[in-house]
C-alpha positions in Angstrom: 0.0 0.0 0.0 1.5 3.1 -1.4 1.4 6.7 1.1 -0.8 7.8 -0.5 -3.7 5.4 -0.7 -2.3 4.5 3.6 -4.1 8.8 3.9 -7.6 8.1 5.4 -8.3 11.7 5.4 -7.9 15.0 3.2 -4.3 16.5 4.0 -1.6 18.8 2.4 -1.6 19.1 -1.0 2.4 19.1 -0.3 2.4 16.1 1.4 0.4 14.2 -1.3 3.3 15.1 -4.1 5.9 13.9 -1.2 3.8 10.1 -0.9 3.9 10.3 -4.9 7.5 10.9 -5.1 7.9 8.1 -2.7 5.8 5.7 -4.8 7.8 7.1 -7.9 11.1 6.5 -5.9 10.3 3.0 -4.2 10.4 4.5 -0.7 8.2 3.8 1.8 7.4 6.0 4.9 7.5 4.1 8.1 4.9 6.3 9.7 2.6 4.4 7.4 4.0 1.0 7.7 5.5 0.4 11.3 3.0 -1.8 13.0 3.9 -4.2 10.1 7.4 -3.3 10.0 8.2 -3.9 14.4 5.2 -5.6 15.7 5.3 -4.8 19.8 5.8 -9.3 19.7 6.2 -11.9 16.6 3.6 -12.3 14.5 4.4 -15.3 12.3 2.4 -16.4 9.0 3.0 -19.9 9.7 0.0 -21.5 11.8 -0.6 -24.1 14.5 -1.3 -26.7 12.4 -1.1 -30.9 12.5 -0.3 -33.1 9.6 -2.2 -36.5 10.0 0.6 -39.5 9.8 -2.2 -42.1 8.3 -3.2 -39.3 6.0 0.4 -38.7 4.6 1.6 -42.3 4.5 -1.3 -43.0 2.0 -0.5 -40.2 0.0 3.3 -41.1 -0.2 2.5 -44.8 -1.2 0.1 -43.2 -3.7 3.0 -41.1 -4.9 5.3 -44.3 -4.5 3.4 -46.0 -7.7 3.3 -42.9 -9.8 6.5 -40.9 -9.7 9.8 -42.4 -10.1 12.8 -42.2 -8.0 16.2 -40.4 -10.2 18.3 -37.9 -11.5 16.8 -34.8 -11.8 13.8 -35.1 -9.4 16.2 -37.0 -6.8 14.0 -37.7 -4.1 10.6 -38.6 -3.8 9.9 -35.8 -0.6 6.2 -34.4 0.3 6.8 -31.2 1.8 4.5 -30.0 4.4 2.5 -26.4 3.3 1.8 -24.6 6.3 -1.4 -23.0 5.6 -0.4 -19.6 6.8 2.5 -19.4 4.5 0.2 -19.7 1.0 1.2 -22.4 -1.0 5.1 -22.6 0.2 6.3 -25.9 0.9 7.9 -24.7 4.4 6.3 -25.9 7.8 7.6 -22.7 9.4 9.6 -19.5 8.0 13.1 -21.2 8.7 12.5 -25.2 8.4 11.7 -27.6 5.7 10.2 -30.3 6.9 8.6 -33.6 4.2 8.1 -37.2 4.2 10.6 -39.1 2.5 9.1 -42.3 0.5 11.3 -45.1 -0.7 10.0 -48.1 -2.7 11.6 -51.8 -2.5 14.7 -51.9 -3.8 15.1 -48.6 -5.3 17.8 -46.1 -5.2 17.9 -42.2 -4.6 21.0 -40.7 -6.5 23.9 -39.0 -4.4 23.9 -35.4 -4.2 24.9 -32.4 -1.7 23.7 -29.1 -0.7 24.7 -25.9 1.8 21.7 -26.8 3.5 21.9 -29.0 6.8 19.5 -32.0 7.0 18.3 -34.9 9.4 16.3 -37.6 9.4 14.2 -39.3 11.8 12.6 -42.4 11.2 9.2 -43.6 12.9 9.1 -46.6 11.8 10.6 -49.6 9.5 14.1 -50.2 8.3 16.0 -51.4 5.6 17.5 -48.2 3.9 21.2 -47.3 3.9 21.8 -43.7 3.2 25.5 -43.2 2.3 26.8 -40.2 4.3 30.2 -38.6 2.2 31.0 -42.3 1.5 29.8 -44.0 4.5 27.4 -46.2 4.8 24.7 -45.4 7.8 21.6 -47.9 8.7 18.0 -46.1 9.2 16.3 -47.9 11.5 12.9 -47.1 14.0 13.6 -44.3 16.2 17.4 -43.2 14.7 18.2 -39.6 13.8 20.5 -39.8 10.8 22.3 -36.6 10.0 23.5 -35.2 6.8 25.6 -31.8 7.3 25.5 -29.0 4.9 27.9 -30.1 1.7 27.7 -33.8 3.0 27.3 -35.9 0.0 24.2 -38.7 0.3 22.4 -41.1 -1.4 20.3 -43.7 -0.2 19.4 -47.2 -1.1 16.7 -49.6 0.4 17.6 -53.4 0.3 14.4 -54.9 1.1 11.1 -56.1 -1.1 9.0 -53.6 1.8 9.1 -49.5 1.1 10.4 -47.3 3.7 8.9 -43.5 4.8 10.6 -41.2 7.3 10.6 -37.5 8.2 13.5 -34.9 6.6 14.4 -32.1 8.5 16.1 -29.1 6.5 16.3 -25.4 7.1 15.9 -24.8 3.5 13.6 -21.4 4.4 16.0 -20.3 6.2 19.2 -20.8 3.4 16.6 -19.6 1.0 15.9 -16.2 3.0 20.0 -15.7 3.5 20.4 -16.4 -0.2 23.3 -19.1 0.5 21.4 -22.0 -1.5 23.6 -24.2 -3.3 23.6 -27.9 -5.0 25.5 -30.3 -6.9 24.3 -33.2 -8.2 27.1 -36.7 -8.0 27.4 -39.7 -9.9 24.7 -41.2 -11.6 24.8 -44.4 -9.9 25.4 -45.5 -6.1 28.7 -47.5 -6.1 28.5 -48.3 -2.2 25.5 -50.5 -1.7 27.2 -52.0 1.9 25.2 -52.8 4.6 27.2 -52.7 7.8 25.6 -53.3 11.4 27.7 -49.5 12.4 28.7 -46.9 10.0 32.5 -45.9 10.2 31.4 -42.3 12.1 29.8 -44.4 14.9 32.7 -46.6 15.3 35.2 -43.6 16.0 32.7 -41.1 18.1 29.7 -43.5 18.8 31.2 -44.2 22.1 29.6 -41.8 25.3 32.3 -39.5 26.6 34.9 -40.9 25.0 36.7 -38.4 22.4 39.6 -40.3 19.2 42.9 -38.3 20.5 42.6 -38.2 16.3 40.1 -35.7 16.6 40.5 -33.5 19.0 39.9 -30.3 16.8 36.0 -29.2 17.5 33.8 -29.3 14.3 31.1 -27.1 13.9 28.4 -29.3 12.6 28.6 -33.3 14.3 31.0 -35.5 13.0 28.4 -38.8 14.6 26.5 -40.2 11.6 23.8 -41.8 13.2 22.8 -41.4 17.1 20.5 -44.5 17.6 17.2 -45.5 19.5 18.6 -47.4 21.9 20.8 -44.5 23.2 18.0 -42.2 23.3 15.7 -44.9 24.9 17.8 -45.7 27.7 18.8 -42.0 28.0 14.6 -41.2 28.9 14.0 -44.1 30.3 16.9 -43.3 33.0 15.6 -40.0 34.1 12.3 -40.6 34.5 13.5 -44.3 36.6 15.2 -41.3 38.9 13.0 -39.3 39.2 10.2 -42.2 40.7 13.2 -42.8 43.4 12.7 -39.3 44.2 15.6 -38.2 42.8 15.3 -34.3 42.0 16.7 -32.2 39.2 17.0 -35.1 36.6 13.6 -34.4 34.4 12.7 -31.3 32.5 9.5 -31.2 34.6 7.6 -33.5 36.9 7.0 -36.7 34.5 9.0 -35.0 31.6 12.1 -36.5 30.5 13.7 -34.7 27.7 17.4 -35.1 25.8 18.9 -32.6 23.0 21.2 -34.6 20.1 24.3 -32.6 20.1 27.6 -33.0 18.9 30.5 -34.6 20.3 33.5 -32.2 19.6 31.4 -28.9 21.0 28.4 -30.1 23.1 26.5 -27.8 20.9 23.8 -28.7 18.7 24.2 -31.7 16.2 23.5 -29.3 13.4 24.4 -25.6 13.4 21.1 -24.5 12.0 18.7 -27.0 13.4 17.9 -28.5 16.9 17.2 -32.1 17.7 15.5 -33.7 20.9 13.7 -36.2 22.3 10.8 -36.2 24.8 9.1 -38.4 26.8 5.7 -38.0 29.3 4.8 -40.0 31.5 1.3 -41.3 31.2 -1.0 -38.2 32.0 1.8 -36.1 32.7 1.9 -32.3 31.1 4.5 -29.9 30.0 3.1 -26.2 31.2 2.8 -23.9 28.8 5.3 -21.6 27.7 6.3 -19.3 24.8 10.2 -19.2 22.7 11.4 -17.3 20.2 11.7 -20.0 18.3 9.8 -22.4 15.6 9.5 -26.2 16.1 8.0 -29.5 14.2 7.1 -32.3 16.7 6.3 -35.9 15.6 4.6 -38.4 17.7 7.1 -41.2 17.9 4.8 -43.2 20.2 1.4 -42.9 22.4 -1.2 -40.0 22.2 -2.3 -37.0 24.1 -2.6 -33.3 22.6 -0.7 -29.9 22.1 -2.6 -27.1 22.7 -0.9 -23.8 21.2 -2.3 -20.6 21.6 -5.6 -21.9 23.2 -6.4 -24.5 20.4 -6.4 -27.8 21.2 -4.7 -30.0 18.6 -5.3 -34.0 19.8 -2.7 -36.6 18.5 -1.3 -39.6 18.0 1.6 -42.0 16.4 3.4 -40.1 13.5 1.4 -37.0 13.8 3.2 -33.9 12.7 2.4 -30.6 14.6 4.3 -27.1 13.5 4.4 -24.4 16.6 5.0 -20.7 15.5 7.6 -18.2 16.9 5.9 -16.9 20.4 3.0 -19.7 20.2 2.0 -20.0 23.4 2.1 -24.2 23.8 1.9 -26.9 26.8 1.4 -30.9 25.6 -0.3 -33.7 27.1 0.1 -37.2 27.1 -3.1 -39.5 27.3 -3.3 -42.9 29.2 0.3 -43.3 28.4 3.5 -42.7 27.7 4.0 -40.0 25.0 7.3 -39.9 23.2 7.9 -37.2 21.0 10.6 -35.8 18.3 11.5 -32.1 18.2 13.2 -29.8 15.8 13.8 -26.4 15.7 15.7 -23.3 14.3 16.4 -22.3 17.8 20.5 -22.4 17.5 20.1 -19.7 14.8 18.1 -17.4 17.0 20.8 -18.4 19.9 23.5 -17.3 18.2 22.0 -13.9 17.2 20.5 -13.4 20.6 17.2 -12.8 19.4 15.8 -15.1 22.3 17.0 -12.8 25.3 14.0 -10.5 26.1 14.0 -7.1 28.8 11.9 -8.3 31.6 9.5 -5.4 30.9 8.6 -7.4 27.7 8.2 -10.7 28.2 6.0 -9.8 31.3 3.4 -7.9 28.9 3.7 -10.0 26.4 3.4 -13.3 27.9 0.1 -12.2 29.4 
């Protein structure tokens, strides 16, 4: 909306002419535009909103019998639309997130890209994906990374298709204009399938650090950090906490863990954050705001998010996207609730964007 037209009543001829040369300039007054341009708190496009897991798994084996796996379209991804950001394929401003379908015995070419990328898998197994030459399992409940310029490819050995979730921060790279891609060899030389890739073998070992690399890498050098890890990990605090242990759980009944990487203790990925939760049955995480957007996937169980007042019930492989400032608390029904979380919050971390005066977060939490 140009000045002019932003003038509800009759003013100064002068000032008229000025809001014309504006238009005629491509300026913009920000008398006119400020409560667009700093809002007194975030106010995202990108919606509360929950993807159905039956819903999408039947549209990906749909899309598994009519669209091809190969060069050129390289993956056969369905990325989630939030409904607030019209028609983009983003969940949320900053993250990319799509289901991943992979038919018996096919192959997705190698490639690499600036952006960073994850995958979690809710279910099923059989599909190496081939990490800058290394062969990784996916199996239920793994997070698989693949860091920005990693090269990957992926290859399922079995007669049974496979699904999972991809993480990227594709809106983000896309916003910063730092979007690159290169497309490898036409064919996927390494079809190995070893029990551990070669990354777990040197850092897939708790607390232990190769003297070999002691330099600290920015994004996680650990291919693959496995269910059974983060099982046992959850399990253990919330075993503490019924001995009356204090301090081990995020909240009463709440066990969470963050994936991070070995060489920092900072996130996994530089752009993205990882984690695990866990509620006991009828346990409840209070509600809260961040600045910061998330995707959660039900790994396991049901019970219900409700973000900004709405409740949104779910259950196994349900997808839910939580805006910047969204006020959210979660649920878990008649039992245990495990849940997967990623976010861009590292990137508003390391800009200090989440750090608020008092004065403001007390007004605008209420």
């Amino acid at each position: 909306m140009s000045g002019q037209e932003a003038a509800a009543e009759p003013q100064d001829p002068r000032l008229t002419e000025l809001y014309k040369e504006f238009d005629a300039l491509g300026l913009i007054p920000l008398w006119t535009e400020r409560e667009d341009l700093m809002p007194l708190h975030p106010k995202p496009a990108a919606i509360p909103h929950r993807w159905r897991w039956a819903e999408l798994y039947a549209t990906a084996v749909k899309a598994g019998e009519l669209v091809p796996v190969g060069r050129g379209g390289e993956r056969r991804a369905i990325s989630l639309s939030n409904p607030g950001l019209h028609g983009l394929p983003h969940a949320t401003p900053t993250l990319w997130a799509a289901i991943q379908y992979l038919g018996p015995n096919e192959v997705a070419p190698v490639h690499r890209h600036a952006q960073n990328a994850f995958r979690f898998v809710l279910e099923g197994e059989g599909v190496w994906t081939i990490v800058d030459g290394d062969p990784v399992a996916m199996r239920r409940g793994d997070l698989l990374l693949t860091p920005g310029w990693a090269w990957h490819g992926h290859h399922n050995t079995t007669d049974q298709p496979m699904a999972w979730l991809d993480g990227l921060d594709i809106p983000l790279s896309s916003a910063l204009n730092t979007e690159f891609f290169e497309f490898g060899p036409n064919t996927l030389d390494d079809r190995s399938t070893p029990e551990r890739s070669k990354a777990e073998r040197i850092w897939g070992h708790p607390g232990l650090r190769p003297l070999s690399g002691l330099a600290d890498i920015p994004k996680s050098p650990l291919a693959a950090y496995r269910w059974e890890h983060t099982d046992a990990a959850l399990t253990g605090q919330l075993e503490l906490e019924a001995e009356g242990h204090e301090g081990v759980t995020a909240h009463p009944g709440h066990a969470a863990i963050r994936f991070s990487n070995p060489t920092t203790g900072a996130d996994a990925l530089p752009t993205i954050r990882t984690e695990m939760h866990r509620l006991r049955a009828g346990a409840a995480v209070p509600a809260s705001r961040e600045v910061a957007s998330s995707v959660w996937q039900v790994f396991e169980g049901e019970g219900a998010f409700v973000v900004n007042g709405g409740r949104i019930d779910v259950t196994h492989g349900d997808l839910v996207t939580v805006p910047s400032w969204a006020e959210v608390s979660i649920e878990a029904g008649t039992g245990e609730l495990d849940l997967f979380r990623f976010s861009d919050a590292p990137v508003i971390e390391k800009l200090h964007f989440h750090t608020l005066p008092a004065s403001v977060a007390e007004r605008t939490t209420h």
